[in-house]
C-alpha positions as CSV (number, residue, x, y, z in Angstrom):
1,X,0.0,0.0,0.0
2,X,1.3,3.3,-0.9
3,X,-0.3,6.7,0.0
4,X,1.7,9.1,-2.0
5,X,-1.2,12.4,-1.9
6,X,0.5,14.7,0.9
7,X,-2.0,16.5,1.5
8,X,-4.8,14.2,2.1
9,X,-8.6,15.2,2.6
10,X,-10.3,13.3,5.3
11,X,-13.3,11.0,3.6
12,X,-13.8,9.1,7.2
13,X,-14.6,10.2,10.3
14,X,-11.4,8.2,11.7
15,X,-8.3,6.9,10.0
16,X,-5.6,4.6,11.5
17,X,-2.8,2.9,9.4
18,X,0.2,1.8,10.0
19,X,2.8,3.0,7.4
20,X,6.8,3.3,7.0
21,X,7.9,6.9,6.7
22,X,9.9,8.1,4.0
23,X,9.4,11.5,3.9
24,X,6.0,13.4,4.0
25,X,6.8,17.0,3.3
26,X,4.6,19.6,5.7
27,X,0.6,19.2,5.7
28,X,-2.1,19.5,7.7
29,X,-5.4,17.9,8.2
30,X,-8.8,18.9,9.4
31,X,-8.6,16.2,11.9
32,X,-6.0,15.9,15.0
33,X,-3.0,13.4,14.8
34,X,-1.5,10.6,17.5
35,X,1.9,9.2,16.0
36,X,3.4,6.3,17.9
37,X,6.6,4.9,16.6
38,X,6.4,1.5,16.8
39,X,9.6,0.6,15.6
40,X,12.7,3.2,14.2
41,X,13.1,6.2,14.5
42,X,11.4,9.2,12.7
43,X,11.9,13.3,12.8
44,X,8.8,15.4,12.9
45,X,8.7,19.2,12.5
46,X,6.0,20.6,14.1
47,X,5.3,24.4,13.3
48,X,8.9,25.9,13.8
49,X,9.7,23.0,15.9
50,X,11.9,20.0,15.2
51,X,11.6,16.3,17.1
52,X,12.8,13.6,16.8
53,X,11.1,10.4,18.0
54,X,12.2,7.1,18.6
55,X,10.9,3.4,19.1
56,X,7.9,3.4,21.4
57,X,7.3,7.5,21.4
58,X,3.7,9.0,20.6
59,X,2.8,12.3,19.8
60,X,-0.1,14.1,19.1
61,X,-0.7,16.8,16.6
62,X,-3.4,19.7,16.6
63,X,-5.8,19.7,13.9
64,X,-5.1,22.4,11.4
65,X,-1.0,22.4,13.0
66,X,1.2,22.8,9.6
67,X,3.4,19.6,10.5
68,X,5.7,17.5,8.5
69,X,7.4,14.0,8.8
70,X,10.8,12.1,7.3
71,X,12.7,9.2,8.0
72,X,16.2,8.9,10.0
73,X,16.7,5.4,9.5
74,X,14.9,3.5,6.6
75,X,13.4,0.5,8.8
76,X,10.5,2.7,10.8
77,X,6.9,1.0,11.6
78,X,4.6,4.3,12.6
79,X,0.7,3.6,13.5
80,X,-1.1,6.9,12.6
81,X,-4.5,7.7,14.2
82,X,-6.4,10.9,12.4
83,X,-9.6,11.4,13.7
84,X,-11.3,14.8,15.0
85,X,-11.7,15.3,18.4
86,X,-14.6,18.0,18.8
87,X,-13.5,21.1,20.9
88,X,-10.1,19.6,22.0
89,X,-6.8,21.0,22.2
90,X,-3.8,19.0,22.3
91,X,-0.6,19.9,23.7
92,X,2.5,18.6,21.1
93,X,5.0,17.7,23.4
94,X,7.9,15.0,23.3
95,X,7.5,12.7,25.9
96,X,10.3,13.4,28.0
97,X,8.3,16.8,28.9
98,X,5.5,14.7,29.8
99,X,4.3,15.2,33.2
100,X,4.5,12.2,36.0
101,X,0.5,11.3,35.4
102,X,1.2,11.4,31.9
103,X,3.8,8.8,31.3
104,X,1.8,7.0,33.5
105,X,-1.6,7.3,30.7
106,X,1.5,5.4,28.1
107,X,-0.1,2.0,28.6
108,X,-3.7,3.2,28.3
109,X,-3.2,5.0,24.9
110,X,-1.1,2.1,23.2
111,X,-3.8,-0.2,24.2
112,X,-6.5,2.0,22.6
113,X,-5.0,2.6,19.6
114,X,-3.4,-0.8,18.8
115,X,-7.5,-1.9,19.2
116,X,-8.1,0.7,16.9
117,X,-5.8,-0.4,14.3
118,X,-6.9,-3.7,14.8
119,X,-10.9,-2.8,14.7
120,X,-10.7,-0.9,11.2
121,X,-8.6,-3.7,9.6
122,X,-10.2,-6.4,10.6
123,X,-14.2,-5.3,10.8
124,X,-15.2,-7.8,12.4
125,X,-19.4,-7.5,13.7
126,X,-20.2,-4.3,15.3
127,X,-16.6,-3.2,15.0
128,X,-17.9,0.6,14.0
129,X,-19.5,0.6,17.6
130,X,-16.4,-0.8,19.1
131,X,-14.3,2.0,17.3
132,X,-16.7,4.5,18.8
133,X,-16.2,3.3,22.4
134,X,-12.6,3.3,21.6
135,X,-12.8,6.8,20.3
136,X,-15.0,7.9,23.1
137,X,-12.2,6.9,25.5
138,X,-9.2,8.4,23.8
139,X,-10.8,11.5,23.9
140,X,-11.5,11.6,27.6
141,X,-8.2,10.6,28.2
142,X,-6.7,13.2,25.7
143,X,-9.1,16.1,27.6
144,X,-8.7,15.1,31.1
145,X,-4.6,15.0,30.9
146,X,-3.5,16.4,27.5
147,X,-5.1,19.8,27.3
148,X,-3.1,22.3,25.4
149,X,-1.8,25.1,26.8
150,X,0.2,26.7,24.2
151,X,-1.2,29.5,21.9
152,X,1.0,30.5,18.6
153,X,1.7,34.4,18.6
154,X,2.7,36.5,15.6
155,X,6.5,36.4,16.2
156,X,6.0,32.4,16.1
157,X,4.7,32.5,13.0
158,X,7.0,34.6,11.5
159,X,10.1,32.0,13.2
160,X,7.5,29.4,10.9
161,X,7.4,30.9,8.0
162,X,11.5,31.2,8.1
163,X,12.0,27.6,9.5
164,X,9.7,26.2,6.4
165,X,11.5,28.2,4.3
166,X,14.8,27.2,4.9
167,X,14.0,23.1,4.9
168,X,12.1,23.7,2.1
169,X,14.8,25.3,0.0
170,X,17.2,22.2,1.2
171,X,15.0,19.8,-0.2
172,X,14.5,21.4,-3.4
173,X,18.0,22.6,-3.7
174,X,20.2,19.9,-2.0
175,X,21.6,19.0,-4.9
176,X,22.8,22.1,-5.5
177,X,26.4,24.1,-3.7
178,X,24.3,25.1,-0.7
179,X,26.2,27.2,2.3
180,X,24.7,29.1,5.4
181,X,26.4,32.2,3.9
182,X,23.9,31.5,0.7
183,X,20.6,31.4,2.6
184,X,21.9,34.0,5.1
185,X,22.6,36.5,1.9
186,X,19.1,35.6,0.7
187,X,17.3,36.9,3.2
188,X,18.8,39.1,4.2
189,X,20.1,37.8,7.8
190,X,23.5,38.0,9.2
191,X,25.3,34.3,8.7
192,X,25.8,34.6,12.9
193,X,22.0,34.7,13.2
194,X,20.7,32.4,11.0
195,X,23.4,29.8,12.2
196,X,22.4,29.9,15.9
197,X,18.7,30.5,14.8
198,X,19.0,26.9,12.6
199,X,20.6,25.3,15.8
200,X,18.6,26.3,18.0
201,X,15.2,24.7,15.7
202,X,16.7,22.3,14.4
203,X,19.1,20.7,17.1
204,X,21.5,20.2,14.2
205,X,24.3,23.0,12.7
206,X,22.9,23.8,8.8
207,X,25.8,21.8,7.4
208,X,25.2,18.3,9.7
209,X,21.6,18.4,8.6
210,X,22.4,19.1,5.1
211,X,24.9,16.1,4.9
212,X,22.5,14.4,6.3
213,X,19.5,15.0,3.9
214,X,22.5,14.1,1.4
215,X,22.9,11.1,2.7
216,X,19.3,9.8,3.1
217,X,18.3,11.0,-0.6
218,X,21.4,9.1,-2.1
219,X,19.7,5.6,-0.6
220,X,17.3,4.6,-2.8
221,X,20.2,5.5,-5.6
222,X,22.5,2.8,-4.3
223,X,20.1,0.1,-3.5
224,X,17.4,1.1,-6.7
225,X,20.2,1.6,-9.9
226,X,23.1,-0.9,-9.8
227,X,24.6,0.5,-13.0
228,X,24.9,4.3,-11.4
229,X,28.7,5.0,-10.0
230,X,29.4,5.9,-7.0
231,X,31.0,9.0,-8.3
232,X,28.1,10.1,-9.9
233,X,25.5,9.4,-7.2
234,X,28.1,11.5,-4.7
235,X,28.1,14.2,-7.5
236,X,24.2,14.0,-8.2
237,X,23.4,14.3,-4.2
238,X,25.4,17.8,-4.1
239,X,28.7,16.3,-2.6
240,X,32.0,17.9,-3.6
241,X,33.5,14.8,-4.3
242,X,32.8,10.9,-3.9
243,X,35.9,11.3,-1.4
244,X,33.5,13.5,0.7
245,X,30.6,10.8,0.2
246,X,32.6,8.2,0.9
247,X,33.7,9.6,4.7
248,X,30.1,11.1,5.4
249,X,28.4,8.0,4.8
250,X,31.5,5.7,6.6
251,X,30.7,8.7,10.0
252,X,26.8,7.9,9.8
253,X,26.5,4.4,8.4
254,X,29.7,2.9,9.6
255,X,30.0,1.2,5.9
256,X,30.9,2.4,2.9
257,X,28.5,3.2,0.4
258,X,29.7,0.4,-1.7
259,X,29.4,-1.8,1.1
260,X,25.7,-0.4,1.7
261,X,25.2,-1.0,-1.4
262,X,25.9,-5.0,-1.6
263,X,23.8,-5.4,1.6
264,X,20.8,-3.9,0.3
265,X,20.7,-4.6,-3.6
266,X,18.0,-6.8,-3.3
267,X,15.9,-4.4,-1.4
268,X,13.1,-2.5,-2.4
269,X,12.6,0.8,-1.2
270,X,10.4,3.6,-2.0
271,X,10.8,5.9,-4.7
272,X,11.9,8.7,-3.7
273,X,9.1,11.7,-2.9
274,X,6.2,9.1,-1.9
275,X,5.2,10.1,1.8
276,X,4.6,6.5,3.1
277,X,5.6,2.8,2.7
278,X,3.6,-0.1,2.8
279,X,4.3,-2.2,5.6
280,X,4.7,-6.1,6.6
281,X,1.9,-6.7,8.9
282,X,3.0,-10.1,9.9
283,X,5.6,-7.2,12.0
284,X,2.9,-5.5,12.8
285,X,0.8,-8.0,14.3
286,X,3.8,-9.0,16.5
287,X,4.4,-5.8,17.8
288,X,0.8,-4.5,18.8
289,X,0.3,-7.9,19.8
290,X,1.5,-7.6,23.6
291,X,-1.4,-4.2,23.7
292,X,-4.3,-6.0,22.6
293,X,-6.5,-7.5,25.1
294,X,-7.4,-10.9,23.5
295,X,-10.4,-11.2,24.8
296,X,-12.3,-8.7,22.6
297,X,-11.3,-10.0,19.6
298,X,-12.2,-13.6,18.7
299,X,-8.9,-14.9,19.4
């Protein structure tokens, strides 16, 4: 299963799936969002805010909250509820902000949404009115101990605007000679500024996350076209030189991209630019397994 359309219109009430990301550039829906990573990692920019989440993290998103998700490592397993919560707020916070009572709601909200999943792919009888109940309970649970607190003010939406700008321009210019002093001469902004300002967002300097965008777009090259050098892939990815590749890819993947490349020849992977992955549910199954109470479902 692929779902390539980025920005997606609601047609149900509710939507869960469970889906590999690649890289789903930024979106919003008319409906509010609960991530859980069930396996990998994953970076999501929220607004003007950058996090990165990691096996066994959820977060939720407001409805209407400009967000955006990609891939740090290929192998990610991500169960996505959309569904609209009426007259609820969320706060988007990574868990380690998470209050004490919180942490402690973990349990609760894997259980609900693994039944979920598990509901609106199997439909077995009455499963809409076991959805419901479901629903009904997330909610409660969402507006007793998740209420949002934040409001956006002009000043963060002008930091938005900027921070959208700037990954946007990577991902449609990466291939390109890109430098800090570029952007910063662009816009306008002192090269001091916009360095601490990229920092500070992104938790990476402009060139780590730039060699690392590299790195992940240059991937599907290697496993996907056999014939291509390595030269040319370094060259076609924005690297100076394969040299540069070569010791980039050696610091992140501790293999060379040759040696990345005979591992995973025989792999399949997206094409680059499609938001989500199909996924082996047989991996699935195991891994929501251990939430599901057994005795609601026939087992």
């Amino acid at each position: 299963m692929y779902l390539s359309n980025r920005a997606e219109i609601l047609e149900e009430e509710s939507r869960i799936f469970a889906h590999c990301v690649t890289q789903c550039e930024l979106h919003h829906h008319d409906a509010h969002e609960c991530l859980w990573v069930v396996k990998g990692r994953i970076r999501v920019q929220v607004v003007d805010e950058i996090l990165l989440l990691q096996e066994g993290d959820v977060l939720f998103i407001n409805k209407a909250l400009p967000h955006a998700t990609q891939s740090t490592e290929g192998d990610n397993l991500v169960l996505c509820l959309q569904h609209n919560f009426a007259g609820l707020a969320l706060d988007t916070l990574p868990m380690k902000k998470w209050s004490l009572v919180q942490k402690n709601t973990l349990p609760t909200i894997k259980r609900l949404l693994a039944h979920l999943w598990w509901e609106q792919h199997y439909k077995a009888d009455h499963w809409q009115q076991a959805q419901s109940s479901l629903l009904a309970q997330l909610g409660l649970l969402f507006t007793r101990y998740f209420p949002s607190t934040n409001t956006i003010n002009t000043g963060s939406m002008e930091s938005t605007l900027l921070m959208n700008d700037l990954l946007r321009q990577i991902t449609l210019r990466y291939q390109e000679h890109l430098s800090l002093s570029l952007f910063a001469e662009e816009r306008g902004l002192s090269e001091a500024y916009l360095s601490r300002y990229f920092k500070a967002k992104v938790g990476e300097t402009f060139l780590r996350y730039l060699t690392l965008y590299r790195l992940e777009k240059s991937l599907s090259d290697l496993a996907q076209k056999p014939k291509k050098t390595i030269s040319d892939i370094a060259l076609d990815h924005g690297f100076p030189s394969v040299k540069a590749f070569n010791m980039a890819f050696r610091r992140e993947y501790d293999c060379t991209p040759t040696e990345f490349r005979l591992k995973r020849e025989s792999v399949n992977l997206v094409s680059t630019g499609q938001a989500y992955a199909g996924v082996d549910l047989v991996s699935l199954k195991q891994r929501i397994m251990p939430w599901l109470d057994k005795s609601f479902l026939y087992l």
